[in-house]
N, CA, C and O atoms as CSV, one atom per row, in Angstrom:
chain,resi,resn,atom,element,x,y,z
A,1,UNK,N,N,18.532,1.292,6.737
A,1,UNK,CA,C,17.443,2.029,7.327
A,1,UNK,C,C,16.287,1.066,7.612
A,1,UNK,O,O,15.952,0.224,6.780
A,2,UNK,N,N,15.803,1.173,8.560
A,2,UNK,CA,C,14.845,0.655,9.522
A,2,UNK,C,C,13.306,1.533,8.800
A,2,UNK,O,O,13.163,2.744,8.625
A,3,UNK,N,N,12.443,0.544,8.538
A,3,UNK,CA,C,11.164,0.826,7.909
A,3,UNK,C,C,9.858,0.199,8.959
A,3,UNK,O,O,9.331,-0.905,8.819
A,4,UNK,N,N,9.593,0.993,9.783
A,4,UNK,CA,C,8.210,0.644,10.819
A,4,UNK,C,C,7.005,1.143,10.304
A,4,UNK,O,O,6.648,2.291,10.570
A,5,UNK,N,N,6.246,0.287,9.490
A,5,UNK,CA,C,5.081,0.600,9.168
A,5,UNK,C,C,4.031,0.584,10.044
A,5,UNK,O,O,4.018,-0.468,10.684
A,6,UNK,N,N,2.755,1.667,10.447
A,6,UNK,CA,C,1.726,1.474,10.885
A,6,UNK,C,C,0.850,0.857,10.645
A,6,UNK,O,O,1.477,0.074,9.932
A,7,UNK,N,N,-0.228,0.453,10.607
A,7,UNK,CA,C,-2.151,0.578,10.314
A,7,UNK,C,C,-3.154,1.077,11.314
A,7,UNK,O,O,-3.813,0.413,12.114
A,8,UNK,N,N,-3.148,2.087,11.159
A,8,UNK,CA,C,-4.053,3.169,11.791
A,8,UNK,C,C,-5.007,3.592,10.280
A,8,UNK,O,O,-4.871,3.906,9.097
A,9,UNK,N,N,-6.053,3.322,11.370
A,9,UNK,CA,C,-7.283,3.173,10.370
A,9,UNK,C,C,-7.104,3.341,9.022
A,9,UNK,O,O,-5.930,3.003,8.867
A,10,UNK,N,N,-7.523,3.642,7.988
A,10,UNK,CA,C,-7.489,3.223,6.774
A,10,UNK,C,C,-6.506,3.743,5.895
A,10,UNK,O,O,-6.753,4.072,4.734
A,11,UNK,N,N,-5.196,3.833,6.532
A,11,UNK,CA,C,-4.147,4.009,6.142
A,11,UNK,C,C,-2.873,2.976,6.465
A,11,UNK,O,O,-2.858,2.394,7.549
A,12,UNK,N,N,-2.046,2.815,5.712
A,12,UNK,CA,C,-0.460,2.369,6.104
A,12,UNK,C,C,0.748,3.650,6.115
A,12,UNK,O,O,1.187,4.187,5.098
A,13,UNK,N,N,1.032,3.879,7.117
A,13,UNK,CA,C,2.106,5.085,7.225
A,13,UNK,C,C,3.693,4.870,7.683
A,13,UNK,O,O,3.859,4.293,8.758
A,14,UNK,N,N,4.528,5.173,7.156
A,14,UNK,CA,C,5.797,4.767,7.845
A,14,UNK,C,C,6.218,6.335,7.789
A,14,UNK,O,O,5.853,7.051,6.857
A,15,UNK,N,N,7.211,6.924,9.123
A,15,UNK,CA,C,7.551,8.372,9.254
A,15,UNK,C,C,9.061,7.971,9.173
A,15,UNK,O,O,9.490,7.066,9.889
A,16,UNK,N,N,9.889,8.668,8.272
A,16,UNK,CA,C,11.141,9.108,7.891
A,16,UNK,C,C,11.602,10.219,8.428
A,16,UNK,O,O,10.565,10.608,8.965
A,17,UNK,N,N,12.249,10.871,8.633
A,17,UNK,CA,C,12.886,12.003,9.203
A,17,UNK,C,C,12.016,13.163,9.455
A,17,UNK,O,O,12.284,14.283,9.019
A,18,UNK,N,N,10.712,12.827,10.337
A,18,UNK,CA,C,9.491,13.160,10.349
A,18,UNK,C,C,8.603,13.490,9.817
A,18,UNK,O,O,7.646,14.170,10.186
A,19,UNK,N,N,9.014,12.714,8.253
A,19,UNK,CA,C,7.390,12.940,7.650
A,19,UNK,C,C,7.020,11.555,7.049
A,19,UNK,O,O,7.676,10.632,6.567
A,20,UNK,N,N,5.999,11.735,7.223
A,20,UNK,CA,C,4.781,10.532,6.680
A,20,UNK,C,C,4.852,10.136,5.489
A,20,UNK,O,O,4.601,11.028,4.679
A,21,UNK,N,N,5.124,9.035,5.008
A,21,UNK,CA,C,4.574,8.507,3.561
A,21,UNK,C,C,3.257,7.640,3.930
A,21,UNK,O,O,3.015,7.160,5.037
A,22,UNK,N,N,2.576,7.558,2.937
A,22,UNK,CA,C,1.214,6.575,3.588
A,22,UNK,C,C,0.437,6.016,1.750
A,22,UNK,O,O,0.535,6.584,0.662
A,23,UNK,N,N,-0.203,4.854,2.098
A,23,UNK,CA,C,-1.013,4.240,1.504
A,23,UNK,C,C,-2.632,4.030,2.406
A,23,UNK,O,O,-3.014,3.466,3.431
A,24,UNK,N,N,-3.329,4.996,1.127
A,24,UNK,CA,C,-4.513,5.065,1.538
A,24,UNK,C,C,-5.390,4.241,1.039
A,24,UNK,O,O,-5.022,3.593,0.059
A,25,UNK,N,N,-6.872,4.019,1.595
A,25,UNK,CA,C,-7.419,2.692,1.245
A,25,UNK,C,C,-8.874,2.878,1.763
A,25,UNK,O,O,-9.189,3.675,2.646
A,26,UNK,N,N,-9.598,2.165,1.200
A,26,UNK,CA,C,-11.247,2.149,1.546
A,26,UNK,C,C,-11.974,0.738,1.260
A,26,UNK,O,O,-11.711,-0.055,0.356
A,27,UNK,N,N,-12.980,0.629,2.291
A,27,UNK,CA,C,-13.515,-0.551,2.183
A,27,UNK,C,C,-14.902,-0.638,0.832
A,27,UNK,O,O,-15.834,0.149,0.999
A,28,UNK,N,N,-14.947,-1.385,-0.158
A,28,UNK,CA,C,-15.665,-1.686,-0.814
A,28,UNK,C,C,-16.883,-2.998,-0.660
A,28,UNK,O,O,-16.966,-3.952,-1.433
A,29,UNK,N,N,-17.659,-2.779,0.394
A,29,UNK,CA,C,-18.088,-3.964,0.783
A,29,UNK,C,C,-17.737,-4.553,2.011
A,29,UNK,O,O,-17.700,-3.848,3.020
A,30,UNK,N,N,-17.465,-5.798,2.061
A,30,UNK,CA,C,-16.775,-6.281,3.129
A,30,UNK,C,C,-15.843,-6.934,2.757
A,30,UNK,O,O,-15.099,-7.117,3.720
A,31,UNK,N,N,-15.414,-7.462,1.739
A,31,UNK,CA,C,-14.739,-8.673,1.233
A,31,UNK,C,C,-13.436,-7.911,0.088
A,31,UNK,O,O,-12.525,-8.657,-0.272
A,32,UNK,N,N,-13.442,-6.911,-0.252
A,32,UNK,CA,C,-12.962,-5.844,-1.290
A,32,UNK,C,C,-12.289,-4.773,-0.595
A,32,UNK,O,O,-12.902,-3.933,0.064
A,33,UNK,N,N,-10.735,-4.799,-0.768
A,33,UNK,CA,C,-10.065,-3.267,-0.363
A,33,UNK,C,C,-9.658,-2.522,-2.041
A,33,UNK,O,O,-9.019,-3.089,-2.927
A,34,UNK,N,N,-10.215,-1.209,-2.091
A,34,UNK,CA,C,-10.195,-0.416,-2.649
A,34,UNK,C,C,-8.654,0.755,-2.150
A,34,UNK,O,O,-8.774,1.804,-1.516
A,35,UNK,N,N,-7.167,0.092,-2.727
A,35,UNK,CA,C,-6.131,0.714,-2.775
A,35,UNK,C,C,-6.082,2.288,-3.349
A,35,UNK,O,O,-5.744,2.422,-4.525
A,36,UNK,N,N,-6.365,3.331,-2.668
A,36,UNK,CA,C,-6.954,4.652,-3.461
A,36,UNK,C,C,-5.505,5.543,-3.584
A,36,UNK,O,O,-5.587,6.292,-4.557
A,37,UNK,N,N,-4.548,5.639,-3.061
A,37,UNK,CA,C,-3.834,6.860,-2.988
A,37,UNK,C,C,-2.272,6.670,-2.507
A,37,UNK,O,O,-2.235,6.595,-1.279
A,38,UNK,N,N,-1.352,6.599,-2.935
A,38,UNK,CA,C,0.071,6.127,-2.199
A,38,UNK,C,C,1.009,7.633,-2.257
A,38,UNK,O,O,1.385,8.087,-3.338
A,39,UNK,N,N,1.280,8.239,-1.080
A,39,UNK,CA,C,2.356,9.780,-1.534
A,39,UNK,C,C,3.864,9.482,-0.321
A,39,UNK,O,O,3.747,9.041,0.822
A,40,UNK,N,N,4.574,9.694,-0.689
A,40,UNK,CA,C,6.068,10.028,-0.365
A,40,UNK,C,C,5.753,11.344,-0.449
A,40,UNK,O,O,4.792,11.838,-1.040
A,41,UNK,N,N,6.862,12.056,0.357
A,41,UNK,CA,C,7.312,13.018,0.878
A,41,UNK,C,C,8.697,13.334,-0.621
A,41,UNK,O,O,9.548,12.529,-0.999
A,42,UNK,N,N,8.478,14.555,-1.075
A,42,UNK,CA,C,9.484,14.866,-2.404
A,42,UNK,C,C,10.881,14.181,-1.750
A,42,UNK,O,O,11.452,13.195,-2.217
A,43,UNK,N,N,11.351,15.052,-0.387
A,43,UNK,CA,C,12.905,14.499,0.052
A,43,UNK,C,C,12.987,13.283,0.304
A,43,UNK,O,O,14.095,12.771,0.137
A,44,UNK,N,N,11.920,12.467,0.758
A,44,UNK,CA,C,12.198,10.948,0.929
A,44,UNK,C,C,11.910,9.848,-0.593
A,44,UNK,O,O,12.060,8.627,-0.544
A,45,UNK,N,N,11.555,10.482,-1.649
A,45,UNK,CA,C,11.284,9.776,-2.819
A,45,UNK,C,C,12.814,9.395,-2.995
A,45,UNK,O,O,13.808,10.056,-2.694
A,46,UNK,N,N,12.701,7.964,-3.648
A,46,UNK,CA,C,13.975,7.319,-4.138
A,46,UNK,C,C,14.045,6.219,-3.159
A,46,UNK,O,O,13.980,5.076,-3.612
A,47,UNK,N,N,14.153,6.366,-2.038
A,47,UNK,CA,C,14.343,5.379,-0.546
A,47,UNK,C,C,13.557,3.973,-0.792
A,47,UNK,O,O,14.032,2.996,-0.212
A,48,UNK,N,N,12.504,3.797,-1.524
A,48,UNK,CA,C,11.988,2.326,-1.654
A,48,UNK,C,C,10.367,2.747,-0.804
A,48,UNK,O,O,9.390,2.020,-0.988
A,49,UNK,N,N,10.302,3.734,-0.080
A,49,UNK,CA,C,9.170,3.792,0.653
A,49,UNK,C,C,7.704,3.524,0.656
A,49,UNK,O,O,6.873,3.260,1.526
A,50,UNK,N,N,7.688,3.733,-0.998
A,50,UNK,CA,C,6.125,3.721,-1.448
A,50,UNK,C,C,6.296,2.387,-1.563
A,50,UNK,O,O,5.384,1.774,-1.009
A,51,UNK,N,N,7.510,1.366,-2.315
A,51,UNK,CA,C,7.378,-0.036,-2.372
A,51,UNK,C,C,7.031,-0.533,-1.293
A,51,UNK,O,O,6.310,-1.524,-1.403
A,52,UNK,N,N,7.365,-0.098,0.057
A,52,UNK,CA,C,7.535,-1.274,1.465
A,52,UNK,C,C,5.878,-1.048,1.946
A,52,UNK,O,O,5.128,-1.921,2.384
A,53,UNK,N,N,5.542,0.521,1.701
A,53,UNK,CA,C,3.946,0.225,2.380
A,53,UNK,C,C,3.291,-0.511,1.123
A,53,UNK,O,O,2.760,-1.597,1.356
A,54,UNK,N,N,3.279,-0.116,0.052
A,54,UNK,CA,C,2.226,-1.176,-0.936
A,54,UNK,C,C,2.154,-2.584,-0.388
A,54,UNK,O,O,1.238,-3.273,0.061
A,55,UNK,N,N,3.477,-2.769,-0.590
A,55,UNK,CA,C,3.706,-4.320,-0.157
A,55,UNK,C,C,3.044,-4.796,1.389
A,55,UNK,O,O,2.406,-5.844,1.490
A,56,UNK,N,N,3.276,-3.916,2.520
A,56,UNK,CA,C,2.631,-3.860,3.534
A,56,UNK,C,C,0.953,-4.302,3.473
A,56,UNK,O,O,0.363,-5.208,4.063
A,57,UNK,N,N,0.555,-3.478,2.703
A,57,UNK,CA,C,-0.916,-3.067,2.464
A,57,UNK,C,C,-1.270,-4.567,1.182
A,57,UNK,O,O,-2.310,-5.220,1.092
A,58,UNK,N,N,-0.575,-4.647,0.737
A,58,UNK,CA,C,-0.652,-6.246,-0.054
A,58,UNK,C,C,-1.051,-7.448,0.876
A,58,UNK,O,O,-2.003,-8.226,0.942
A,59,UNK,N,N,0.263,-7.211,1.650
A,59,UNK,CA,C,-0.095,-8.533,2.561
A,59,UNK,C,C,-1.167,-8.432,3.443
A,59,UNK,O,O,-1.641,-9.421,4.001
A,60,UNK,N,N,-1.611,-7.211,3.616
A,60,UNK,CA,C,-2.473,-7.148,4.610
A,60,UNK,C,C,-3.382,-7.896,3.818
A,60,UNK,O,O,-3.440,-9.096,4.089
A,61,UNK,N,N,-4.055,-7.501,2.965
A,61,UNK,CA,C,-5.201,-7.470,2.472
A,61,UNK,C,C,-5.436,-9.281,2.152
A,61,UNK,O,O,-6.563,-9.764,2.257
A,62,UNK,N,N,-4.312,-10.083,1.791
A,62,UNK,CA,C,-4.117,-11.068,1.392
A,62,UNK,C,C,-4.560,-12.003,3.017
A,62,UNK,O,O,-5.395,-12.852,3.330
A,63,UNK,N,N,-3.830,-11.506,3.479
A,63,UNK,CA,C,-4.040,-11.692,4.965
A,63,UNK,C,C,-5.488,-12.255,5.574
A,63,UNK,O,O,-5.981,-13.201,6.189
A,64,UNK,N,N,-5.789,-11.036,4.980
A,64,UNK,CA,C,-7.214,-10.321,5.482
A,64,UNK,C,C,-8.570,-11.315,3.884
A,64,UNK,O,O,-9.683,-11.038,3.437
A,65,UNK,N,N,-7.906,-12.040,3.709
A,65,UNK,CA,C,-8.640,-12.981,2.453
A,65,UNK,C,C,-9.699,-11.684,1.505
A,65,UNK,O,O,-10.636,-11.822,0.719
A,66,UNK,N,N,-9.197,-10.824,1.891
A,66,UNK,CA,C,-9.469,-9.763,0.751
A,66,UNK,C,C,-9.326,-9.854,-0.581
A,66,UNK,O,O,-8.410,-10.511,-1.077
A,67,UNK,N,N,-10.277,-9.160,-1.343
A,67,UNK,CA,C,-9.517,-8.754,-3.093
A,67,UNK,C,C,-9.188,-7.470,-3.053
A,67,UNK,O,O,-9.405,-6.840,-2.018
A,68,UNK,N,N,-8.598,-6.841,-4.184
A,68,UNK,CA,C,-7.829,-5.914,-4.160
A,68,UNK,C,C,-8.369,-4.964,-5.281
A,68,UNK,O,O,-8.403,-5.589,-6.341
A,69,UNK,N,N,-8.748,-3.840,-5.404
A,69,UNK,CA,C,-8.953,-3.138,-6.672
A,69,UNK,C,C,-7.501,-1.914,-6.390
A,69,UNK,O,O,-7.369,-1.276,-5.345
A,70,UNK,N,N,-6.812,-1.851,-7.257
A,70,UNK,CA,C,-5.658,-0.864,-7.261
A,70,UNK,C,C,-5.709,0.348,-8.085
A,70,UNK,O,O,-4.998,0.730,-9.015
A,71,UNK,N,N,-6.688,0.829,-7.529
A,71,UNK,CA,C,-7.210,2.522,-8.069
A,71,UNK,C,C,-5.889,3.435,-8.057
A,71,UNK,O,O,-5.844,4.384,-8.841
A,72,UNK,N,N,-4.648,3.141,-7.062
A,72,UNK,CA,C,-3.647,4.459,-6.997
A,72,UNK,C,C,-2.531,3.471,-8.451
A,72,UNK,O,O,-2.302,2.273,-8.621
A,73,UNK,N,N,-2.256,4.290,-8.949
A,73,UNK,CA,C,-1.075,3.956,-9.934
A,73,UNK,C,C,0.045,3.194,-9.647
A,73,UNK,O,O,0.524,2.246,-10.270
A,74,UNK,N,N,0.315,3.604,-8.866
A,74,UNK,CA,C,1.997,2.917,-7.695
A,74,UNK,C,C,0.882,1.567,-7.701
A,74,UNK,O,O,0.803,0.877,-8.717
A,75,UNK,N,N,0.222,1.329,-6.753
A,75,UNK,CA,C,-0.280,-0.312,-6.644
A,75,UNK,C,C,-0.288,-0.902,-7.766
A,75,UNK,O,O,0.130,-2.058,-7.838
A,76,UNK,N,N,-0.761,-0.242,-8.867
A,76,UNK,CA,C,-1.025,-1.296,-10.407
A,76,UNK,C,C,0.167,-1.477,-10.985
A,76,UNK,O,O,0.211,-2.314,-11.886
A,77,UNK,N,N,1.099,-0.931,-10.709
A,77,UNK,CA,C,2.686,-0.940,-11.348
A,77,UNK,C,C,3.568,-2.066,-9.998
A,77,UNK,O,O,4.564,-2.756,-10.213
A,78,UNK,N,N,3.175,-1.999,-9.299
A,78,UNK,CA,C,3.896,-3.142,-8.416
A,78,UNK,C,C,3.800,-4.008,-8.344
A,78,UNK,O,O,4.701,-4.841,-8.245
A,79,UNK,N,N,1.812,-4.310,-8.378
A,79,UNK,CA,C,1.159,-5.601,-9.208
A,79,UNK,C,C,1.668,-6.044,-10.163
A,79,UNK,O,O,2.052,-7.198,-10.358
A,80,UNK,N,N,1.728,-4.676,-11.185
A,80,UNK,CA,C,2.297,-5.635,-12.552
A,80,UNK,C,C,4.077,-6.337,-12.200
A,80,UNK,O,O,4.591,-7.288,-12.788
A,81,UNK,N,N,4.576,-5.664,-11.299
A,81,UNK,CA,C,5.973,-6.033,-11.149
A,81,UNK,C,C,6.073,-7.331,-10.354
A,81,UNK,O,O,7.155,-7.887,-10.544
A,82,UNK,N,N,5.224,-8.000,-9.484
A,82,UNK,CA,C,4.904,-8.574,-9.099
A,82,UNK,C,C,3.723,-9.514,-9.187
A,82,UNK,O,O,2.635,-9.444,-8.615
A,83,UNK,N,N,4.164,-10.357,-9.987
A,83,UNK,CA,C,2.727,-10.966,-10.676
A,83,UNK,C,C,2.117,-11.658,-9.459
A,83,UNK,O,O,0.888,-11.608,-9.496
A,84,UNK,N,N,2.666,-12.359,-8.271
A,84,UNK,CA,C,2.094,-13.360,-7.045
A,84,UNK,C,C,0.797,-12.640,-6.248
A,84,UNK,O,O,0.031,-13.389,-5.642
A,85,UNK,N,N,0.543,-11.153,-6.246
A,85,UNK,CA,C,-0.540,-10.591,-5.900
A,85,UNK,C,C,-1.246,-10.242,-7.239
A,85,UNK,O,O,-2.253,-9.553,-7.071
A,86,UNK,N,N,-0.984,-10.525,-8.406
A,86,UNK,CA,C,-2.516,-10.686,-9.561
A,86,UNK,C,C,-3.555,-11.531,-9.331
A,86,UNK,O,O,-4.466,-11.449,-10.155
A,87,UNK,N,N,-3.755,-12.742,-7.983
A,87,UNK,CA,C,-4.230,-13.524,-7.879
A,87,UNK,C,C,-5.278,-12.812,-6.882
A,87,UNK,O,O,-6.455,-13.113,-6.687
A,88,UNK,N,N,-4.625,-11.935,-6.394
A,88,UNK,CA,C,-5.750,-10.961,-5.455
A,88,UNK,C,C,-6.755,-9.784,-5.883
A,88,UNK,O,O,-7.639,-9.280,-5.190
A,89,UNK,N,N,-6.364,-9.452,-7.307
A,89,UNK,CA,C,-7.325,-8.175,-7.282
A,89,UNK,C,C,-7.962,-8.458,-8.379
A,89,UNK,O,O,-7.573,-9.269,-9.219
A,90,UNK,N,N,-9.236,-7.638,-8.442
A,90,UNK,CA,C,-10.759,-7.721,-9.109
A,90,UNK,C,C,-10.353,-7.276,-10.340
A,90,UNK,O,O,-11.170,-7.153,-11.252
């Protein structure tokens, strides 16, 4: 399965069998993304979905010479699973 993530404004969204999973997000400043909210769709949970936008929304931000505060739960558990973005958040 084919995973096309968006960025439309302060979201990352990828649509599955027409529904939306998304990682939501807010600017803290200018220099600071504030990771607020990550939801799957109940029938699409299991698929990896919430992993591919975090990760999406990771690189962005890394990208984007951002820091990271990981307010939604899913981000702080992927962080921790992934130690190479601990170098990014506050």
């Amino acid at each position: 399965m084919e995973i096309i993530i968006r960025h439309e404004g302060n979201r990352f969204i990828t649509t599955v069998e027409g529904m939306e999973s998304v990682l939501e997000y807010e600017m803290y400043g200018e220099s600071t993304v504030v990771f607020s909210h990550t939801y799957v769709p109940i029938e699409l949970r299991g698929r990896g979905l919430a992993t591919e936008i975090i990760k999406e929304g990771l690189d962005w931000a890394r990208q984007e010479n951002l820091k990271v505060i990981p307010a939604c739960s899913a981000v702080q558990r992927y962080i921790d699973r992934h130690p190479e973005y601990k170098l990014t958040t506050v």
